[in-house]
C-alpha positions as CSV (number, residue, x, y, z in Angstrom):
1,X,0.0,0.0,0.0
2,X,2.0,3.9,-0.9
3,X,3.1,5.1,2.1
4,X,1.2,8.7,1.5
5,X,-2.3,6.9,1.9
6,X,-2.9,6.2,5.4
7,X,-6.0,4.7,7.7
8,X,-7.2,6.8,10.1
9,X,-9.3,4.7,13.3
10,X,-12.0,6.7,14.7
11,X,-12.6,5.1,18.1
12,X,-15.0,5.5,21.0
13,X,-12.9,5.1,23.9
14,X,-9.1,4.2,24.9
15,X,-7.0,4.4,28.1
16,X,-5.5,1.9,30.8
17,X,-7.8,-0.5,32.1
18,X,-10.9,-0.7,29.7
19,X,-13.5,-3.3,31.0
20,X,-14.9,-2.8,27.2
21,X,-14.0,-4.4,24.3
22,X,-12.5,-1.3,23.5
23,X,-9.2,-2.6,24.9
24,X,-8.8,-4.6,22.0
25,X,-9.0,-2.2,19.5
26,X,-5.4,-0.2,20.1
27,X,-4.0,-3.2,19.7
28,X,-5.5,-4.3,16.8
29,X,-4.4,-1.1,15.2
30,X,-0.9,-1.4,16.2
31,X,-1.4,-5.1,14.6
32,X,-2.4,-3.3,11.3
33,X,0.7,-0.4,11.6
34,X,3.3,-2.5,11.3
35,X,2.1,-3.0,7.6
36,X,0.7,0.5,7.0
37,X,0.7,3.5,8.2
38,X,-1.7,4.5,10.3
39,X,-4.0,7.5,12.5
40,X,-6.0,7.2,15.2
41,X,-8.2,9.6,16.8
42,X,-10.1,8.7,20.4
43,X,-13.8,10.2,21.1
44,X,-12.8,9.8,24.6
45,X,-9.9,8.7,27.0
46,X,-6.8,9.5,28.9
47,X,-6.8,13.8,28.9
48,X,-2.6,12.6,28.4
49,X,-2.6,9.1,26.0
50,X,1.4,8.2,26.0
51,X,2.4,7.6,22.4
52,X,3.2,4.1,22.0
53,X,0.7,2.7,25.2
54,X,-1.4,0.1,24.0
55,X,-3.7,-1.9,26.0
56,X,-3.0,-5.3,25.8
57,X,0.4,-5.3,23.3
58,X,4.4,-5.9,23.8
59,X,5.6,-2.4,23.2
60,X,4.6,-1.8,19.6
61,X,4.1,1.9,19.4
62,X,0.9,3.7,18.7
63,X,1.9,6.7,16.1
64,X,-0.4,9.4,16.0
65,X,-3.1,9.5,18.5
66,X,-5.3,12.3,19.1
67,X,-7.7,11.7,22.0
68,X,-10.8,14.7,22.3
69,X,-10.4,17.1,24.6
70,X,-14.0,18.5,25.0
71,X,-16.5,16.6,26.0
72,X,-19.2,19.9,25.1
73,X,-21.5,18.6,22.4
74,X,-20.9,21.3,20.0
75,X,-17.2,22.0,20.7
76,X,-16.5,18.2,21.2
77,X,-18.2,17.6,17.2
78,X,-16.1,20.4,15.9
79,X,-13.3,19.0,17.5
80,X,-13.7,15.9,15.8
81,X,-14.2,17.4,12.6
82,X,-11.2,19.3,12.9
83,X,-8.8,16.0,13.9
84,X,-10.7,14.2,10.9
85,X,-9.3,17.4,8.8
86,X,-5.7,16.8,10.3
87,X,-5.9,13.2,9.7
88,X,-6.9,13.8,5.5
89,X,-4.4,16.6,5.4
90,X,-1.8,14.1,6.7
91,X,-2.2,11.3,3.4
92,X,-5.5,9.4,5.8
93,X,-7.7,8.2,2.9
94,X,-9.2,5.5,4.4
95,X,-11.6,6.5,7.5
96,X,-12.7,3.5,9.6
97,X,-15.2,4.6,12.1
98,X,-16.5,2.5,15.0
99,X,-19.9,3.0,16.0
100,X,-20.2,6.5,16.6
101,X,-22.2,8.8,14.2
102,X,-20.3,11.9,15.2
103,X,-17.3,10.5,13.8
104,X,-19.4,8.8,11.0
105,X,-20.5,12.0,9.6
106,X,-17.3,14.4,10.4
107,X,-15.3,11.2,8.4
108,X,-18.1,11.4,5.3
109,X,-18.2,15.1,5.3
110,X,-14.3,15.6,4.8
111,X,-14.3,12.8,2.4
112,X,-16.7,14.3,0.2
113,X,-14.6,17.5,0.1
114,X,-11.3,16.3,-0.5
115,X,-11.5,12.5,-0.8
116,X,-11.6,8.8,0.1
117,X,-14.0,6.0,1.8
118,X,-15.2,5.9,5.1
119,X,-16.1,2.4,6.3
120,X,-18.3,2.0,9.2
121,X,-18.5,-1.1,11.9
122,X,-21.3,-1.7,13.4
123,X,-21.9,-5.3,14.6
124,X,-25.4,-5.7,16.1
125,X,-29.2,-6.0,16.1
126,X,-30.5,-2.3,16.5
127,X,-33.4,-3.8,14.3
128,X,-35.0,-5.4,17.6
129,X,-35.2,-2.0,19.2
130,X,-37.3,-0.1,16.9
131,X,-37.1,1.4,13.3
132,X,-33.8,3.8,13.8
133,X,-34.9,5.8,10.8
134,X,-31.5,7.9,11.7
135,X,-29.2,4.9,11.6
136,X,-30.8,3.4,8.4
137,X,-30.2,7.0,7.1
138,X,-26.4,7.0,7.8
139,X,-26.0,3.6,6.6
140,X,-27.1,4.2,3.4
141,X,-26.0,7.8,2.5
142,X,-23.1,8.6,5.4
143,X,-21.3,4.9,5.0
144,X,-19.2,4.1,2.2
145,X,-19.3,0.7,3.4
146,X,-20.8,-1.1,6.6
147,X,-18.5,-3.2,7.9
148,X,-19.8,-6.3,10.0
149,X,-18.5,-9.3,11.9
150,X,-20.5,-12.3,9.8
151,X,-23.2,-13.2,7.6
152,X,-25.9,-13.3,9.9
153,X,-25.4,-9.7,10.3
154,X,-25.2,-9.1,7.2
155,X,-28.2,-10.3,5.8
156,X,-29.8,-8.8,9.2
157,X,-28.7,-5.2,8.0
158,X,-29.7,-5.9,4.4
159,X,-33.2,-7.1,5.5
160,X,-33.8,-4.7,8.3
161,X,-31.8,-1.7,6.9
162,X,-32.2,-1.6,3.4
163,X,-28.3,-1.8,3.1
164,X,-27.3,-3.5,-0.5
165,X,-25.1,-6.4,0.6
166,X,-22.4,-5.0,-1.9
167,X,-21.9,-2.4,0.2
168,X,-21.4,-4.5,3.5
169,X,-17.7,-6.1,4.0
170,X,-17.8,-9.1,6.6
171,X,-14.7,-8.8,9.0
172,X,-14.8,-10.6,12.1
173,X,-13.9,-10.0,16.0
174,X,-10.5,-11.0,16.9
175,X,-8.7,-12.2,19.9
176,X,-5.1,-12.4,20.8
177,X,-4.7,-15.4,21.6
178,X,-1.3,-15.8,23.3
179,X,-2.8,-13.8,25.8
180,X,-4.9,-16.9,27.0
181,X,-1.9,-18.7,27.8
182,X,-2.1,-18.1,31.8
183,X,0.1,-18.9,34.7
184,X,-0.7,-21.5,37.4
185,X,0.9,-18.4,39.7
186,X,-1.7,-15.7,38.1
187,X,-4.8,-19.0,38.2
188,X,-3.8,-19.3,42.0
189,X,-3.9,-15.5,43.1
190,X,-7.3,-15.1,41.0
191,X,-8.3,-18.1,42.9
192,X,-7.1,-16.8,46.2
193,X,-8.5,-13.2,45.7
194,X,-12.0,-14.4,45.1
195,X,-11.8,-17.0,47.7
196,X,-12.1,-20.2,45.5
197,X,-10.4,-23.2,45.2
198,X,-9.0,-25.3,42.5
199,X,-11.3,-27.7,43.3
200,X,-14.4,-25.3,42.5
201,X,-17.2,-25.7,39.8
202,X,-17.6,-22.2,38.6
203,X,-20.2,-20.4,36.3
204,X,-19.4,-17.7,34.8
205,X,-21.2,-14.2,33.6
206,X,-19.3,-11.5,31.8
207,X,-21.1,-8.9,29.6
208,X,-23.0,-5.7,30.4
209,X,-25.1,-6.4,32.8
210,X,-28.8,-4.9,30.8
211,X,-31.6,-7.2,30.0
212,X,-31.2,-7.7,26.1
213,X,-27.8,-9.2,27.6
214,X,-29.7,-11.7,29.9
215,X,-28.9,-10.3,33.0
216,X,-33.2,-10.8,34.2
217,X,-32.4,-14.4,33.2
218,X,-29.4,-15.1,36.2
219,X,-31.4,-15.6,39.0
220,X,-33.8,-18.4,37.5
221,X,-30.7,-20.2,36.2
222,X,-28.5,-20.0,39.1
223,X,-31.3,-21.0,41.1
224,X,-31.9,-24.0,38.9
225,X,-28.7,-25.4,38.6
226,X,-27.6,-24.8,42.4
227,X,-30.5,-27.3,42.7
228,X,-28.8,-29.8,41.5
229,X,-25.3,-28.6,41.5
230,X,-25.9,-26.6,45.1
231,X,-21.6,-26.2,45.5
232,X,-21.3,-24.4,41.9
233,X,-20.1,-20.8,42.4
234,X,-21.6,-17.9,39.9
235,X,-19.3,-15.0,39.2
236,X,-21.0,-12.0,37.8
237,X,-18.3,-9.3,36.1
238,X,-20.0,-6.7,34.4
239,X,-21.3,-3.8,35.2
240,X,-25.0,-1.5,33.9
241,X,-28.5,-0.9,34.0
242,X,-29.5,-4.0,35.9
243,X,-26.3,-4.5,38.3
244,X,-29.0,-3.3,41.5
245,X,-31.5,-4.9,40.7
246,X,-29.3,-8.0,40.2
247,X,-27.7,-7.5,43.9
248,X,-31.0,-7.3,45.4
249,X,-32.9,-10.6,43.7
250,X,-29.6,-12.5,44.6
251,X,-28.2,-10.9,47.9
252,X,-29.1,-14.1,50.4
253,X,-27.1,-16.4,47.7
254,X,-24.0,-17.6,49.0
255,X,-22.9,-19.1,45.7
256,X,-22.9,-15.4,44.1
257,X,-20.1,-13.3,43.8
258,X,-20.3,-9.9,41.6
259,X,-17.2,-9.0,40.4
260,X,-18.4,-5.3,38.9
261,X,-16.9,-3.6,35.6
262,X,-13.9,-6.3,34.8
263,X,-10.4,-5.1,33.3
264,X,-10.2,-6.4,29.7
265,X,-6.8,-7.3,30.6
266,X,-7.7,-9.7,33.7
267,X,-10.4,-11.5,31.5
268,X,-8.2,-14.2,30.4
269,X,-7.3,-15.3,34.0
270,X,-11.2,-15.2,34.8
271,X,-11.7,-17.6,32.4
272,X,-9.5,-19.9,32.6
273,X,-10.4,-20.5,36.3
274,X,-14.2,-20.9,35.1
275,X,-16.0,-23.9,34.5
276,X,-18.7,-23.2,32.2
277,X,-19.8,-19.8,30.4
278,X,-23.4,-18.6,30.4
279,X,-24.6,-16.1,27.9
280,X,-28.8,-15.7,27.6
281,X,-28.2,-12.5,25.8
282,X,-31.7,-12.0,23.5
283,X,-29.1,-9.7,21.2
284,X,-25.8,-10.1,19.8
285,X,-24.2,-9.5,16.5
286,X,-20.4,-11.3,16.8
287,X,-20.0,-11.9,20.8
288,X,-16.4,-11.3,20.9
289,X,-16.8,-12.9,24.6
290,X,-17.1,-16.2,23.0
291,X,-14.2,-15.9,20.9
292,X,-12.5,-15.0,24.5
293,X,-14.2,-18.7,26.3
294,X,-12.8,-20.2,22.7
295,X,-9.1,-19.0,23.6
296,X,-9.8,-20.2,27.1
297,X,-10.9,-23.8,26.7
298,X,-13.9,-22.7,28.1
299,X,-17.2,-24.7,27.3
300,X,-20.0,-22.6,27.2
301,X,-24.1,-22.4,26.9
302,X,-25.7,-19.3,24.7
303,X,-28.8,-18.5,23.2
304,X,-28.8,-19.1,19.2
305,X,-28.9,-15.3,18.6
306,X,-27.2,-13.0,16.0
307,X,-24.1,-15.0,15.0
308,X,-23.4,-16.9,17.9
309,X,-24.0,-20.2,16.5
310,X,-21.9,-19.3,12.6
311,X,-18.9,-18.1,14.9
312,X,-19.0,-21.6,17.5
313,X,-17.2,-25.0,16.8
314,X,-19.7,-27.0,15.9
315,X,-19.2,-29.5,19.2
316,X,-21.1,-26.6,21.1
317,X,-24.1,-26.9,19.0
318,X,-26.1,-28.9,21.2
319,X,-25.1,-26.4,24.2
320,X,-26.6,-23.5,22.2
321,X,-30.5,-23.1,23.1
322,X,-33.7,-21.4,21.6
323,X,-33.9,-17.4,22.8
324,X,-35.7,-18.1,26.0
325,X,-35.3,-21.9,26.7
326,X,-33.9,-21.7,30.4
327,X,-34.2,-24.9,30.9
328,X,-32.4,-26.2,27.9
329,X,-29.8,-23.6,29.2
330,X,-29.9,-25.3,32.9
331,X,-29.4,-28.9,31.4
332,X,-26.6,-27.9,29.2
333,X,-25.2,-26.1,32.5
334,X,-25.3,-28.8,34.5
335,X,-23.8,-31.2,31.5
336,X,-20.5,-29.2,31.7
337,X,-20.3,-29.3,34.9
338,X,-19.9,-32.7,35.3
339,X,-17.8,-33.2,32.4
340,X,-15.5,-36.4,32.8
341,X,-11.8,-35.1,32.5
342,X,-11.5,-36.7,28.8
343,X,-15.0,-34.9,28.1
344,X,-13.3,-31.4,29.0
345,X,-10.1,-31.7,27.6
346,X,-11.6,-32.7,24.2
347,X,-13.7,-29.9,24.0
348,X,-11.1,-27.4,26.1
349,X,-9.1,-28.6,22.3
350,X,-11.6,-28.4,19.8
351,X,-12.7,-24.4,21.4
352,X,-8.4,-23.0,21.1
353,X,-7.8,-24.7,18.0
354,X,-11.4,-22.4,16.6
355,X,-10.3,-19.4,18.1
356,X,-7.4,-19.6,16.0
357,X,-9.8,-18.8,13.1
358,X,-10.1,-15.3,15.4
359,X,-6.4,-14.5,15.8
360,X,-5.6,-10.8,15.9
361,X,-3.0,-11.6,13.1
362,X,-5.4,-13.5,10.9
363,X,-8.0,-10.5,11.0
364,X,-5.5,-7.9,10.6
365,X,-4.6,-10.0,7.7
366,X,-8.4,-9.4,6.5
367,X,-8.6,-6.3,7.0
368,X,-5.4,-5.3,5.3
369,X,-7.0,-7.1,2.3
370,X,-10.0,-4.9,2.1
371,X,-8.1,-2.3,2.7
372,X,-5.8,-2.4,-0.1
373,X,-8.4,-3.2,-2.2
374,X,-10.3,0.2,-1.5
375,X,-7.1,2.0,-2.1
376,X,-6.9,0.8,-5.8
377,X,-10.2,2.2,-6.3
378,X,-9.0,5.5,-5.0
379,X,-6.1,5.6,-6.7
């Protein structure tokens, strides 16, 4: 790709720290700069971001990072128009927005003045939660392109949105997965700082804790399969809407533990220590947590929404339920549980050798595709 064409990122959030899935994208983009060059510009963070910090990554810097100063409504969107100007005067000529409209629309005005593409990710089921005239409006006229993590989606945004599907690129989520590689030392003190032993059966939750997510759904499953598991322990990481409301159906369970908003860079550890994942969510587009159980060995139960089933090993079909069976959830709860040791191990295998399909390298890889490709139109 010529060096005088760059990518500019436009990112929510960054900083030190991020319970989000946020704290993946920094180092994605550092993935992505060692093969071109690269902008990034952050909606919100650190008021100081070090050049060359990165979340998650060994040491790769981070050229060019502009976090928002203003948090203002009007000074904070002419702000962001005005780094999106930097960026284009600078060579950027690709604009790859995530999720925010701001940036969507300061990205598409300054390309239709001086230039280039503006690709857009957006990776779930808005469609469930009304008509979103605005968002069907920027999808179709602000967007160059949508980009989204699988099929599903895409036929979801084509069928609900109106989007042509030659305008939708599929790239997935990604995981490092080297960082999944944990320590008996670092299982021990997780262990030891949430008062568990090795010995434990332990359920895990880890998403925001709001009810198209699930969270009304805990206490009828933990109730269910305490009743026949009654020593499994629930940890709860998460934080949102329902997190009260949570603490007060479940405050005289023993078996309980919430864990609150959970450092992306401690989730590894966490899972590795689990038993089992749960995720009822009644909306997802690519649950990037699953990817994260994959890279664990971590077994899991899920609803079959959005692309949850097109992104698992197939040896985790029958552990993937109807939106709203909680008892099919329960059973396939209690089934990994009591997994033999040959029956965890096999499937522990089967989960890390599919997240390799998800490595950050394999994505970038994508993504550096796509991105050349667009660059050829331009030129």
């Amino acid at each position: 790709m010529p060096k005088d064409k760059k990518v500019c990122f436009l990112i929510p959030e960054g900083g030190k720290n991020l319970s989000t899935h946020s704290a993946y994208l920094l180092d994605f983009i550092n993935q992505v700069g060692k093969d071109i060059p690269v902008e990034v510009i952050v909606e919100k963070g650190e008021k100081i971001y070090p050049v060359g910090y990165s979340n998650l990554s060994n040491g790769v810097n981070l050229p060019n990072v502009q976090v928002q100063r203003f948090t203002f409504f009007p000074f904070r969107v002419k702000e962001n128009l005005y780094l999106c100007l930097k960026a284009q005067m600078r060579g950027a000529k690709i604009f790859y927005v995530h999720y925010s409209y701001i940036s969507l629309v300061n990205a598409k005005i300054i390309t239709m003045l001086f230039g280039g593409t503006v690709l857009y990710w957006n990776c779930g089921m808005m469609w469930l939660f009304g008509k979103k005239r605005f968002l069907r409006f920027l999808l179709n006229h602000a967007a160059d392109y949508l980009v989204t993590g699988n099929e599903t989606m895409k036929n979801g945004y084509h069928e609900n949105f109106g989007v042509p599907k030659e305008k939708i690129k599929i790239m997935p989520n990604w995981v490092n997965t080297e960082r999944f590689v944990v320590s008996e030392k670092d299982k021990d003190d997780l262990r030891q700082e949430l008062n568990l032993t090795s010995s434990d059966k332990v359920v895990l939750f880890l998403h925001r804790l709001a009810p198209r997510k699930g969270s009304r759904y805990l206490p009828s499953i933990i109730k269910n399969v305490t009743e026949k598991n009654p020593q499994t322990k629930f940890l709860i990481a998460g934080s949102g809407p329902d997190a009260q409301w949570l603490k007060n159906e479940l405050r005289e369970n023993e078996n309980v533990q919430f864990l609150g908003a959970w450092p992306n860079n401690k989730v590894p550890t966490l899972m590795v220590i689990s038993t089992a994942y749960v995720m009822p969510s009644e909306e997802e587009g690519f649950p990037r947590v699953l990817v994260e159980a994959q890279a664990s060995g971590l077994p899991y139960s899920a609803f079959d929404i959005g692309g949850t089933k097109e992104i698992s090993p197939s040896e985790e079909y029958p552990y993937i339920k109807n939106v709203g069976d909680i008892s099919g959830l329960v059973s396939s709860l209690n089934e990994i549980i009591n997994f033999s040791s040959e029956q965890k191990i096999n499937l522990s295998a089967k989960l890390i050798n599919h997240a390799k399909n998800y490595d950050e390298p394999v994505v970038a890889k994508k993504f550096l595709e796509l991105v050349q490709i667009l660059v050829n139109k331009i030129s």
